[in-house]
N, CA, C and O of each residue as an XYZ file, in Angstrom:
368
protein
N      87.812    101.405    123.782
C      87.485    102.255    122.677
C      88.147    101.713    121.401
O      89.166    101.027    121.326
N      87.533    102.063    120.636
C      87.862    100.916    119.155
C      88.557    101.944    117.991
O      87.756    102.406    117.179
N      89.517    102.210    117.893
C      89.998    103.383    117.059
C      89.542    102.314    115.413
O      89.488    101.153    115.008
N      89.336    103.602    115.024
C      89.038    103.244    113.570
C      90.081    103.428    112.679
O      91.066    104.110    112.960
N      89.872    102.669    111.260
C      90.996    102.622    110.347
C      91.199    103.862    109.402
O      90.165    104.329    108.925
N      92.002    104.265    109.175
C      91.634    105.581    108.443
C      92.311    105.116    107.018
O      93.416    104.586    106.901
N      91.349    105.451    105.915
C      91.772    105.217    104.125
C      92.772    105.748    103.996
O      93.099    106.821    104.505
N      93.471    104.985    103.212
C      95.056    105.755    102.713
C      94.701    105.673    101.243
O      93.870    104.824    100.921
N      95.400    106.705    100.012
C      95.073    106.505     98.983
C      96.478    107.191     98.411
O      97.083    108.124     98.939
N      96.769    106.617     97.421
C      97.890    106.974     96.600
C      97.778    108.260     95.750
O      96.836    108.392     94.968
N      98.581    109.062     95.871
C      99.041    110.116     95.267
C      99.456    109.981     93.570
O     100.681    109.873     93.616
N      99.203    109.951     92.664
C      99.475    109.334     91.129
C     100.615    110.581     91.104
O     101.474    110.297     90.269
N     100.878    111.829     91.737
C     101.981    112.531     90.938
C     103.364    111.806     91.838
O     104.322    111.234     91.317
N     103.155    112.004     93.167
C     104.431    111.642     93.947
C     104.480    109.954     94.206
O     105.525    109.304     94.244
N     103.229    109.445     94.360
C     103.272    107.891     94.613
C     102.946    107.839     96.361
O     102.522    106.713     96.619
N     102.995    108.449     97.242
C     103.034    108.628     98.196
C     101.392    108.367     98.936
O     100.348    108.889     98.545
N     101.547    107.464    100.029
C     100.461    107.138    100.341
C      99.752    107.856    101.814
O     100.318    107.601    102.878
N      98.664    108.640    101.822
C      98.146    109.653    102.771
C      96.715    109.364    102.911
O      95.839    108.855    102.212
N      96.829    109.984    104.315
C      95.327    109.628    104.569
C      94.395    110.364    103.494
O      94.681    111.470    103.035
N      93.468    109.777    103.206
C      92.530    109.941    102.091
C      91.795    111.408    101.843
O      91.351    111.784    100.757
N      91.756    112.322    103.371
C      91.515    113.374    103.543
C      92.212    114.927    103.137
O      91.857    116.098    102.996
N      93.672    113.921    103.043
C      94.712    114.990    103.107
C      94.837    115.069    101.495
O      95.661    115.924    101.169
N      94.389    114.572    100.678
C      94.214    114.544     99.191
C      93.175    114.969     98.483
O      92.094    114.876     99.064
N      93.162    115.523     97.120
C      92.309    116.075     96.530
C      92.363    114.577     95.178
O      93.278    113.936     94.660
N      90.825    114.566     95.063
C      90.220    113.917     94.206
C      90.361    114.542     92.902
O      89.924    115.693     92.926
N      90.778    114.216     91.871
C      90.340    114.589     90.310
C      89.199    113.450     90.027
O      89.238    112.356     90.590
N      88.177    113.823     89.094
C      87.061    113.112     88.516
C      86.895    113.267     87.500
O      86.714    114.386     87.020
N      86.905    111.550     86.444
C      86.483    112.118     85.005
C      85.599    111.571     85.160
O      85.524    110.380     85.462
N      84.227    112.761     84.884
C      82.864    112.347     84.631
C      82.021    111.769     83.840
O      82.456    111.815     82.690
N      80.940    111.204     83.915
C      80.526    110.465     83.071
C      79.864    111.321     81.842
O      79.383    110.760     80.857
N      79.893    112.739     82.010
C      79.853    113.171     80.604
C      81.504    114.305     80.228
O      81.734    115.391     79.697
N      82.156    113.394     80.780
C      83.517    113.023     79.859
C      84.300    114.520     80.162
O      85.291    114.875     79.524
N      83.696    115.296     81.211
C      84.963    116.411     81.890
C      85.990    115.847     83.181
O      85.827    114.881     83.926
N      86.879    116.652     83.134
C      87.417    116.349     84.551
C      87.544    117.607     85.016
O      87.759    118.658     84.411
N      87.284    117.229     86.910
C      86.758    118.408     87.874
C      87.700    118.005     88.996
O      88.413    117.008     88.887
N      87.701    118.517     89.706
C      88.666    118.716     91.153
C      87.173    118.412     92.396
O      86.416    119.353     92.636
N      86.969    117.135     93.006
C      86.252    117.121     94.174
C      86.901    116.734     94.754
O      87.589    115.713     94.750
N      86.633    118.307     95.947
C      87.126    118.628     97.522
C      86.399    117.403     98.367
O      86.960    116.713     99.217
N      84.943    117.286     97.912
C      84.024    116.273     98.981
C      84.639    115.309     99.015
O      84.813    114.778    100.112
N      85.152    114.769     97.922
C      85.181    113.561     97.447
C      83.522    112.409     97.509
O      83.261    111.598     98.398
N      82.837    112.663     96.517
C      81.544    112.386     96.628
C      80.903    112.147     95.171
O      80.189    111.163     94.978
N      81.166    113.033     94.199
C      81.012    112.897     92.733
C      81.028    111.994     91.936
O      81.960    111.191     91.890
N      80.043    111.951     91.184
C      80.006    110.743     90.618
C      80.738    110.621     89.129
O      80.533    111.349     88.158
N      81.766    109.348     89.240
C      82.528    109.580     88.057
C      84.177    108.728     88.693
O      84.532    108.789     89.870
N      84.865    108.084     87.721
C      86.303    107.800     87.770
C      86.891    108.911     88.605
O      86.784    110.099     88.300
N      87.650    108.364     89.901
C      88.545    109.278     90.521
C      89.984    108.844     90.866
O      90.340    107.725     91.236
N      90.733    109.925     90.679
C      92.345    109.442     91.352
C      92.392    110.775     91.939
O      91.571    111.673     91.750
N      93.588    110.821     92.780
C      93.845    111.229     94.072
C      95.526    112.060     93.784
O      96.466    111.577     93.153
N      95.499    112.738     94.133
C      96.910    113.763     94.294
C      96.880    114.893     95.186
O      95.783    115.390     95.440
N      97.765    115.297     95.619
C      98.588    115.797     96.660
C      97.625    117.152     96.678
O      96.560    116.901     96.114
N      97.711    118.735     97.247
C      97.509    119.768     97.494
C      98.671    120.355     96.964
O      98.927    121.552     97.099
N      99.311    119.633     96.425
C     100.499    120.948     95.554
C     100.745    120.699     94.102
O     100.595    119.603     93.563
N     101.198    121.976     93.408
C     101.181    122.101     92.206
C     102.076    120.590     91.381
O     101.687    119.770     90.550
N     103.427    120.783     92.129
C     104.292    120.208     92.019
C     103.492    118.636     91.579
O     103.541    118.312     90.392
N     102.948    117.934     92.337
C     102.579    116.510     92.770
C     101.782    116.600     90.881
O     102.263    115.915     89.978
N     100.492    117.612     90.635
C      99.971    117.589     89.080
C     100.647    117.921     88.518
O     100.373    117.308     87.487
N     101.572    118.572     88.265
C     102.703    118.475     87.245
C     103.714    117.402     86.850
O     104.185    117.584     85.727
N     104.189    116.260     87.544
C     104.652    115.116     87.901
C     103.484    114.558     87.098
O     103.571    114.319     85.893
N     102.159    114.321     87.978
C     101.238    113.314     86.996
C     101.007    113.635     85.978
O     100.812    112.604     85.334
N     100.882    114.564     85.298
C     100.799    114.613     83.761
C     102.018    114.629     82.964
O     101.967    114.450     81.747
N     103.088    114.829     83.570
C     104.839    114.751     82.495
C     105.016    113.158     82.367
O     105.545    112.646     81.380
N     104.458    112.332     83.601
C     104.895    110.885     83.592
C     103.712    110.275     83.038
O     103.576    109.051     83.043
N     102.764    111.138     82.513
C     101.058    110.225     81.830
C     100.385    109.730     82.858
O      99.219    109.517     82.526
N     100.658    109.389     84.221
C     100.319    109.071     85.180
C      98.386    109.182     85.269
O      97.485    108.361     85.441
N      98.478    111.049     84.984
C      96.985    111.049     84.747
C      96.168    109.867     83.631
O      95.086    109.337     83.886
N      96.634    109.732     82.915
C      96.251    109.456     81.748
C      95.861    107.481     82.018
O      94.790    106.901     81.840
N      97.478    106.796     82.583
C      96.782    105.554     82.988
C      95.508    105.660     83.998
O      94.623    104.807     83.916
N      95.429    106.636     84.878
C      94.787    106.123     86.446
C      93.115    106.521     85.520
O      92.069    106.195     86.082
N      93.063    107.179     84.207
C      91.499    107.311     84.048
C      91.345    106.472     82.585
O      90.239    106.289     82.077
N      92.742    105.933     81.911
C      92.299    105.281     80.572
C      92.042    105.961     79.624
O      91.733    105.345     78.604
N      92.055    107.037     79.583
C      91.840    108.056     78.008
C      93.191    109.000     78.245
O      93.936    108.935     79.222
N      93.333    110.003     76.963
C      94.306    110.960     76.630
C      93.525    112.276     77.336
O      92.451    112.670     76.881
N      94.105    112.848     78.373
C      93.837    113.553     79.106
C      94.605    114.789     78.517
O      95.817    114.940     78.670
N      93.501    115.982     77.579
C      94.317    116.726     77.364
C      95.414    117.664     78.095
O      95.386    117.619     79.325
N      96.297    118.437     77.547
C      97.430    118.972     78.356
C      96.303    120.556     79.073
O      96.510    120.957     80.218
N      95.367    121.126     78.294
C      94.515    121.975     79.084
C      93.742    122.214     80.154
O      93.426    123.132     80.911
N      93.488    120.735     79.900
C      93.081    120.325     81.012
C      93.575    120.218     82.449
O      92.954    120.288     83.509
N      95.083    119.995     82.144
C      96.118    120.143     83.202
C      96.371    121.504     83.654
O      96.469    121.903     84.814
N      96.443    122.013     82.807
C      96.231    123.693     83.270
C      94.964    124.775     83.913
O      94.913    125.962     84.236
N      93.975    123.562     83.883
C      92.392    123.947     84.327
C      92.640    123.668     85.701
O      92.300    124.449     86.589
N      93.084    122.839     85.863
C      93.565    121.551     87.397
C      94.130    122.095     88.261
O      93.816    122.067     89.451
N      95.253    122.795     87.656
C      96.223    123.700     88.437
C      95.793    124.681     88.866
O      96.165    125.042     89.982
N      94.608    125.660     87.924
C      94.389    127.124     88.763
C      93.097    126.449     89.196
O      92.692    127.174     90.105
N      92.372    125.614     89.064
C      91.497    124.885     89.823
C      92.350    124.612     91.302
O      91.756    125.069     92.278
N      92.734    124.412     91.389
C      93.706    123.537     92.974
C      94.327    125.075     93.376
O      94.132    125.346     94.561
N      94.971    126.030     92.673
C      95.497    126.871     93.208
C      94.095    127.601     94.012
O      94.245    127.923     95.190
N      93.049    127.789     93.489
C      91.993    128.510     94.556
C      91.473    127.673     95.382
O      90.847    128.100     96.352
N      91.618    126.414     95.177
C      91.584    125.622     96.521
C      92.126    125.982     97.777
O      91.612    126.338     98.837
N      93.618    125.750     97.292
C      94.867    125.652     98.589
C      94.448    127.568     99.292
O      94.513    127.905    100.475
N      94.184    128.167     98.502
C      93.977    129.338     98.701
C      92.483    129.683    100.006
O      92.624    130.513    100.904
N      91.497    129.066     99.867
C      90.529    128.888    100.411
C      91.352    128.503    102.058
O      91.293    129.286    103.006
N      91.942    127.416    102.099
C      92.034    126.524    103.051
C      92.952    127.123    104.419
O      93.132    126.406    105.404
């Protein structure tokens, strides 16, 4: 039996590398919002962070967000992210 490889993807708030599942996607889209995909499927620039508040708060104090998509990622946006992800973790 042939076990398969499972994606690891970096965390931009903690740095921490997890299977690809155990992470939530941010996406800046190609008409220039950013969204939270659970699928991970959306079409658009994506980076990857943790299921906790903590991990997006880290990526936006260190700009972190800001290199992994190349533009100035407003600070509201960070606050969209957060109660975006908080009804996530809530769902789950």
């Amino acid at each position: 039996m042939v076990q398969r490889k499972i994606p690891l993807r970096r965390c931009i708030g903690c740095g921490e590398m997890l299977p690809k599942k155990e992470l939530i996607r941010i996406v800046h889209t190609p008409e220039g919002e950013f969204v939270m995909d659970v699928t991970g499927r959306k079409n658009g620039r994506g980076a990857y962070v943790c299921p906790k508040t903590d991990c997006i708060d880290k990526a936006f104090k260190t700009k972190a967000v800001n290199r992994s998509f190349g533009v100035n990622v407003p600070e509201e946006t960070g606050l969209m992210l957060k109660k975006e992800l908080s009804n996530i973790v809530k769902k789950c």
